[in-house]
Structure formats: C-alpha cells, structure tokens
C-alpha positions as CSV (number, residue, x, y, z in Angstrom):
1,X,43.3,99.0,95.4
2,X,40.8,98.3,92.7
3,X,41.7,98.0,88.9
4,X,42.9,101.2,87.4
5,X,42.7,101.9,83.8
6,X,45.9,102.8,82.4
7,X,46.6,106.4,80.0
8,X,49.0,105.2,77.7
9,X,48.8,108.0,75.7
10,X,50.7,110.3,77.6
11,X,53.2,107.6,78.5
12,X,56.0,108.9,76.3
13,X,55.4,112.2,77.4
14,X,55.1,111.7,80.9
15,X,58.1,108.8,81.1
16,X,60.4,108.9,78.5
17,X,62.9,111.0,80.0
18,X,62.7,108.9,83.5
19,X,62.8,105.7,82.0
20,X,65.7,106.6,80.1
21,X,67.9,108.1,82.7
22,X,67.2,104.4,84.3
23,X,68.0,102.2,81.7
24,X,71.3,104.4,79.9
25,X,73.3,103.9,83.5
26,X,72.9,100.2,83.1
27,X,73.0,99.9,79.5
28,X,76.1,102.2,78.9
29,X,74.3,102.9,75.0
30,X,72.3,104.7,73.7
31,X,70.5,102.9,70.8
32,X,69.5,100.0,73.3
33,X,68.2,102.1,76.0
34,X,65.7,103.9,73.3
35,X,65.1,99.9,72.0
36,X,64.7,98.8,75.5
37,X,62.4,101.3,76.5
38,X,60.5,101.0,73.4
39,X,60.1,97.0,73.9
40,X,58.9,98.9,77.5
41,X,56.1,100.2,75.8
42,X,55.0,97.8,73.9
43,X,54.8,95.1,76.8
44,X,52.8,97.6,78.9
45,X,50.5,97.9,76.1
46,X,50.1,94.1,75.9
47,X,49.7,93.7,79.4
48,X,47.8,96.9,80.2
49,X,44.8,94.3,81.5
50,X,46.9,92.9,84.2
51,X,47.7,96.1,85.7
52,X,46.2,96.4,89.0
53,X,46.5,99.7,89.9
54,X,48.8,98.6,93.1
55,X,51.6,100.7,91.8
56,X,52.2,103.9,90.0
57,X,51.6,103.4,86.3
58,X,55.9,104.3,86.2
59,X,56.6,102.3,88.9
60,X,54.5,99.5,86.9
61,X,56.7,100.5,83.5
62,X,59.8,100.5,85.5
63,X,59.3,96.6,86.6
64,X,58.7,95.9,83.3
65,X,62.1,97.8,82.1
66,X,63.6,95.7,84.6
67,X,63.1,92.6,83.2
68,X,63.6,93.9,79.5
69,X,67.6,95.0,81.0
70,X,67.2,91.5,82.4
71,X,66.6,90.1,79.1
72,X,68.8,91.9,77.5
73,X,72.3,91.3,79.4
74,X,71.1,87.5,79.5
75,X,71.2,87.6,75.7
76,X,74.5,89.0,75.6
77,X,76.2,87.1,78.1
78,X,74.8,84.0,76.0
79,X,77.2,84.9,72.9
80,X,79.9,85.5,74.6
81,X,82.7,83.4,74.5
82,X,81.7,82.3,70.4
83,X,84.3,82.8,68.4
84,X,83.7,82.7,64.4
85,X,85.2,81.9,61.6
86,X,84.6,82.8,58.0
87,X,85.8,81.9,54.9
88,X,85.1,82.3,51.4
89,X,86.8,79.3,49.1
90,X,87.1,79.9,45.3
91,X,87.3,76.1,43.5
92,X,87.4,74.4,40.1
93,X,83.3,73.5,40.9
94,X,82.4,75.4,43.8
95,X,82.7,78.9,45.5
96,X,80.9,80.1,48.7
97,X,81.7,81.5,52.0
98,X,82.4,78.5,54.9
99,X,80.9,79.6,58.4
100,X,82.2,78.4,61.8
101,X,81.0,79.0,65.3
102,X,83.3,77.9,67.9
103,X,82.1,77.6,71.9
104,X,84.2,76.8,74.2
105,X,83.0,73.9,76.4
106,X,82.2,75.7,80.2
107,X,82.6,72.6,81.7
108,X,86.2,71.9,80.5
109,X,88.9,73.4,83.0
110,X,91.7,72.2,83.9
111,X,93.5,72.0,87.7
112,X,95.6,75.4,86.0
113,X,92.6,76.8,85.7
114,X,90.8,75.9,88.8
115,X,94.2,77.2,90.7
116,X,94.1,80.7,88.7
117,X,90.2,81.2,89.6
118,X,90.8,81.2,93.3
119,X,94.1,82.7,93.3
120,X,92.1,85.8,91.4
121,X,89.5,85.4,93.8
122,X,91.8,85.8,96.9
123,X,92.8,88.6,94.9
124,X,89.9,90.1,94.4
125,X,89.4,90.0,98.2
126,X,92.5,91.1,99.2
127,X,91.5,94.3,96.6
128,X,88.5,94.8,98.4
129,X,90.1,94.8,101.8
130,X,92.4,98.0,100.6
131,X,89.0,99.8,99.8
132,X,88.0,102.5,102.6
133,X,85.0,100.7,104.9
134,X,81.5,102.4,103.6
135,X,83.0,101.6,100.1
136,X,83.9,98.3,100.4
137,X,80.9,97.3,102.1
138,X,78.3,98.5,99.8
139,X,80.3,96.7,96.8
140,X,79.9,93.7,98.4
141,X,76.2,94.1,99.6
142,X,75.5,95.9,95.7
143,X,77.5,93.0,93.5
144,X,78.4,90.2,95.9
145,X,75.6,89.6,98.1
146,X,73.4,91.2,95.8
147,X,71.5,93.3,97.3
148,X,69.0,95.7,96.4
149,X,69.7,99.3,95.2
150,X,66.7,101.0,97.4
151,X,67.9,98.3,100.4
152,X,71.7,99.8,100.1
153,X,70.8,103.4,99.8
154,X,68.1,103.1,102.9
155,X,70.6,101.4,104.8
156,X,73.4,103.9,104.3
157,X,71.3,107.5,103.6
158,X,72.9,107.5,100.5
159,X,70.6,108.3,97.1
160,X,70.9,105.7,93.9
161,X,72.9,108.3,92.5
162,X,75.8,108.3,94.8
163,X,75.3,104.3,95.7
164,X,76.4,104.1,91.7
165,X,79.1,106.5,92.2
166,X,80.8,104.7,95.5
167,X,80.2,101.4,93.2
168,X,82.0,103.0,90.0
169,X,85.1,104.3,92.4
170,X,85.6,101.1,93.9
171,X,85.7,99.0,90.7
172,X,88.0,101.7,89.8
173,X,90.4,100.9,92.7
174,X,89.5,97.3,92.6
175,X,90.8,97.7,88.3
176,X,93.7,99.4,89.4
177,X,94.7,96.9,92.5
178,X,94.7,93.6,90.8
179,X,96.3,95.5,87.8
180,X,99.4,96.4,90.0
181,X,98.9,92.9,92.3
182,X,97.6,90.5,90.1
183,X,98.3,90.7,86.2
C-alpha cells in the first residue's frame, strides 16, 4: 500500500470507546486507561508521518496502545518491592522530614528460598494439572508459553472475550488450589 494520510480529527470519536474497552481489561482502572489512551493519542500524532497506511488507522492506534500498557506495567513492576521510610525529627538545631528507600537486593536468596520457589512451582503445576483440559491448556499457551491472544482464540474457535474468561476461571481455581495445597 502507499502512504495514507491519517484523520486524526475524528480519532476520539471514531476510537475512544474501542480503545478503551481494550486497555480497561488489562489495566483493571479507570484513570490510567483514559491516561493511557490519551498518551495513545498523542504518540499517534507525533508519529502520524510514519504511518504507512499498511494497517487500519485503529489497528495502527492499537499497536501503539500496546506498547503504552507495555510501558506502563514495566514502570510498575520497577517500584515494586521499595519499601519507604519516613520520618520527621524535631531537634535543639534542626527539624525536617528524613526519607528512606529501601530495595531489596534480587540477587540475594538463600538455599530456603531457592527450595520454596520450586516447591511453589511444582505446586503451581500440580494446580494446573487439576484444571479441566481446554482450560488448562490455553493458560499455559496465554501466560506460560506466551502466546498470542488472536493465536489462542484461532486455535481453539474461541473469541478474546471468552479466551479472558477461561484465563480468569482458571487463575481462580489455580488461587483457590494452592490456597488449600500450598499456603
């Protein structure tokens, strides 16, 4: 296909709605769906000269809404784990607030720790064997093997919709078997 210009004044009309449905089932809030979406919009205005026209100008805004999720979950995986620590000291000569950020090392574990990770893991899989077989195998293909959504659904006739559904019911179980095997 040739270069296509892009509309982007009908963008909020035309994909709003779409665009949120997508990004509230991954994001779980509100607020940062609209944020996300609007961070959406701005990219695709910055980068409306390298669109090609090879996709649909949503299709085009989705793989940009990807990334942004991306983004997103990478930045909040990166605080987690800090603890911190505030203070406010009252002295003869001083008063202010004392900050601390603690992190704990990833690499430190010890041999308890290494035991408990697999023994959890064997859990896990022992969870997952309980599961009935269409549901078991598309959480594995969806969050172990990683997979793609549209490769999951094509393989199994089953629409996004109901590929999230099996995935929520057998994180359910899985929540519910390690609670009764495992804690």
């Amino acid at each position: 296909m040739t270069n296509q210009l892009i509309d982007a004044t009908n963008w909020v009309d035309r994909y709003s709605d779409y665009l949120y449905n997508y990004t509230i089932v991954r994001v779980n809030d509100h607020e940062v769906a609209q944020d996300l979406i609007s961070e959406t919009f701005l990219a695709g205005l910055k980068s409306a000269k390298n669109f090609k026209g090879e996709a649909s100008e949503r299709t085009w805004l989705i793989s940009i809404l990807k990334r942004k999720i991306i983004d997103h979950y990478r930045k909040t995986n990166s605080n987690k784990g800090k603890a911190e620590v505030r203070m406010q000291y009252s002295g003869e000569d001083s008063d202010g607030d004392w900050l601390e950020e603690r992190v704990k090392d990833p690499s430190y574990k010890t041999a308890e720790d290494t035991i408990e990770n697999s023994e959890l893991g064997d859990a896990i899989y022992d969870c997952i064997d309980l599961l009935p077989e269409k549901q078991a195998a598309i959480f594995k293909m969806k969050t172990i093997d990683n997979f793609d959504t549209e490769a999951i659904c094509n393989e199994f006739s089953i629409t996004p919709s109901n590929l999230w559904v099996i995935i929520h019911r057998a994180r359910t179980s899985l929540a519910h078997c390690l609670e009764k095997n495992w804690f």
